[in-house]
N, C-alpha and C positions, 0 to 999 in steps of 0.2 A: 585496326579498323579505321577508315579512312573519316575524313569528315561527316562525307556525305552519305555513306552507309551508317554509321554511327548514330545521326540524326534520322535517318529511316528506320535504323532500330526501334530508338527513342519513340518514334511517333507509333510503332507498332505495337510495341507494348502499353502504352498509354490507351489505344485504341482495346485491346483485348481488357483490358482493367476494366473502361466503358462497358466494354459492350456484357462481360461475365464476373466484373468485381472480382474479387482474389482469389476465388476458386480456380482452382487449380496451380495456385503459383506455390512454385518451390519457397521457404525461405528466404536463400540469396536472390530471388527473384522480385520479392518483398523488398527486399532492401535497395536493391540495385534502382526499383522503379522510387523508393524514395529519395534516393542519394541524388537522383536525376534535378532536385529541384535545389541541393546541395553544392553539390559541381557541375557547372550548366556543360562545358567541353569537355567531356574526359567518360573512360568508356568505366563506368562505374561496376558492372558486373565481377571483375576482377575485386575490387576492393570492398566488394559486398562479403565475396568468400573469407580477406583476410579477417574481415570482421567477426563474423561467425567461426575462427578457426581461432580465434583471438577469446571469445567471449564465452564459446562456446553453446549458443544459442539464442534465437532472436528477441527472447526476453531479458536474457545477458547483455544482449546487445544494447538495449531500451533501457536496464538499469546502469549503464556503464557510467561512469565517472567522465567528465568534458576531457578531464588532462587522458585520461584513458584510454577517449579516443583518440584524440590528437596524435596518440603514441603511433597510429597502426599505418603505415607508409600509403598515402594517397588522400589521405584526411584531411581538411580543410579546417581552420576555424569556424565557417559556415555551417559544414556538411558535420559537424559535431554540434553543433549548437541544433539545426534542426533536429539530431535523433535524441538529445538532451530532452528539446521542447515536446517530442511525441512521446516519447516516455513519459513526459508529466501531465500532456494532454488527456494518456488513457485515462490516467490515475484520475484527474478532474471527471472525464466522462464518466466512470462506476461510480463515484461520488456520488454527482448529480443524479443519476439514472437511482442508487441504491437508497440513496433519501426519499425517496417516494410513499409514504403512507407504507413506512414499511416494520411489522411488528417486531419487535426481538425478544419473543417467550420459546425460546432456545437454546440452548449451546450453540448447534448447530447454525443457526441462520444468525447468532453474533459472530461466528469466526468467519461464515462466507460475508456478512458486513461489513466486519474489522482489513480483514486480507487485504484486497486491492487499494485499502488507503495508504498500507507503508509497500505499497510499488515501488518498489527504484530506492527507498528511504536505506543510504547509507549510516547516518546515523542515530544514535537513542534516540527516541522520541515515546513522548507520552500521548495518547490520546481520549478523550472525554465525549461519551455517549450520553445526552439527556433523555429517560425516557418518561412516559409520564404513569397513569396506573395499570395503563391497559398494553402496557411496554412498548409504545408508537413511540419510534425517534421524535423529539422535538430540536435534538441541535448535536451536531458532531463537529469536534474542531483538534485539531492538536494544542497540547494546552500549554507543553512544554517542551524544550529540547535538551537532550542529556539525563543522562542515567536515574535511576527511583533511588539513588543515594541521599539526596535531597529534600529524604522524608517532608521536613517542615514546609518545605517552599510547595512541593507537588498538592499536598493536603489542601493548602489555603485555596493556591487557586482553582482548583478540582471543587471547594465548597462554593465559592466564586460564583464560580461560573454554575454550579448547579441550582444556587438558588436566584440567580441571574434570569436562568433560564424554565425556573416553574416545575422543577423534574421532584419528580415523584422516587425516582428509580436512576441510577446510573452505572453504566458498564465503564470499566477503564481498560488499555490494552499498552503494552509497549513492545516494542521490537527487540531486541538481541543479536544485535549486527555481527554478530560469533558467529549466529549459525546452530545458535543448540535452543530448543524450546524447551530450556528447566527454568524453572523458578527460582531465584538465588534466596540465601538467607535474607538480603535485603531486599527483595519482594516480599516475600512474606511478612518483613518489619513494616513494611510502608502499608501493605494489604491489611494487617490488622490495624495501624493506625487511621486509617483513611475510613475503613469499616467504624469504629468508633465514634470519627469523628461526625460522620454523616448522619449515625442513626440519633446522636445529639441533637439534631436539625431537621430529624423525622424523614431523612434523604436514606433511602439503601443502597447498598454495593451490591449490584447483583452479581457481579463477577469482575474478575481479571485475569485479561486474555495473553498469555504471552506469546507474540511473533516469530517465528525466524521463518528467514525464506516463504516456502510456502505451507509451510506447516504452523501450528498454533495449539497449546497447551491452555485449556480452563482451568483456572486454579481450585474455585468450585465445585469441578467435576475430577477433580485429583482426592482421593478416600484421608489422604492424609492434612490436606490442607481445608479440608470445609471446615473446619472451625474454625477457622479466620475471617466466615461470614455470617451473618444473622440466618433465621431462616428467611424461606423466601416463599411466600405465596401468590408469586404471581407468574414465574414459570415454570414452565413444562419439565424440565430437564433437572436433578437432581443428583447427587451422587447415591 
């Protein structure tokens, strides 16, 4: 494609974006119209496909690793770093958007809460829900990084931060960068001790969510693990 076609492409799709926003765009279309601001000369459509042939999908794409992309023949250090930053841009957006006056007397509406915070999260990570009696978020943060083997250290600062932050109530979640949403024997170590330690401090565990991909296991809602929690009179959802 020549320059000046190239650049007329460029302006026509940008133009159709205007005027109908992504509706209707393919995937590689998706990308190609993002890569444009990546590689300012170069006809990106092709390298949108290796991407997606590579990744497997445009949210494979958005959690890829920088060195991962770099890998894929037409890649830039730029044009990786901007799908790096939109990937973690979504993640920021649900965040923001999901904090909102928003209750978690569910299972259900903790794991659509939890989900799109480990977007893209290649590795362990632990994360801390403060809620208060009426189960309204007062604070979500990741509190640590790396595996719940680390009983003692996850505990403290998980109490930390909960009475830090005036919680009544607290959910924990972690990911499993494997890929399998079981509960390991040291989840369940760390689950009853954190249970424990909390209701010392008059703080409950309402659950613990585990991750992978996009699925997610309640430990709480597993028959064999709720006695690893106190009861709970403040949500809906029970085994």
């Amino acid at each position: 494609m020549s320059g000046k076609t190239h650049e007329g492409h460029r302006e026509r799709v940008k133009q159709r974006f205007l005027r109908d926003g992504l509706r209707g765009f393919e995937p590689h279309q998706i990308l190609e119209m993002l890569l444009f601001f990546g590689i300012p000369r170069k006809d990106t459509n092709e390298i949108a496909h290796k991407l997606l042939d590579t990744f497997g999908s445009l949210s494979g794409v958005l959690k890829a690793r920088y060195d991962d992309l770099l890998q894929v023949k037409g890649m830039t250090p730029g044009s990786a770093t901007l799908l790096c930053f939109s990937g973690q841009l979504i993640r920021e957006y649900y965040d923001s958007e999901l904090s909102k006056d928003i209750i978690l007397d569910s299972t259900e509406k903790m794991g659509e809460f939890v989900l799109p915070k480990f977007f893209g999260e290649r590795n362990e990570k632990v994360l801390l829900v403060c809620l208060d009696n009426k189960c309204k978020v007062l604070y979500s943060s990741f509190v640590s990084e790396g595996s719940m083997n680390a009983t003692e250290i996850h505990v403290r600062r998980i109490l930390e931060q909960a009475i830090r932050n005036h919680a009544t109530a607290v959910v924990v979640a972690h990911n499993h960068p494997s890929g399998f949403a079981l509960p390991s024997l040291e989840d369940q170590k760390s689950t009853k001790a954190l249970t424990n330690t909390l209701h010392i401090a008059g703080i409950q565990l309402i659950d613990h969510l585990i991750i992978a991909e996009d699925d997610y296991v309640s430990m709480r809602s597993t028959p064999a693990l709720a006695s690893l929690f106190k009861p709970s009179p403040i949500i809906k959802t029970e085994p």
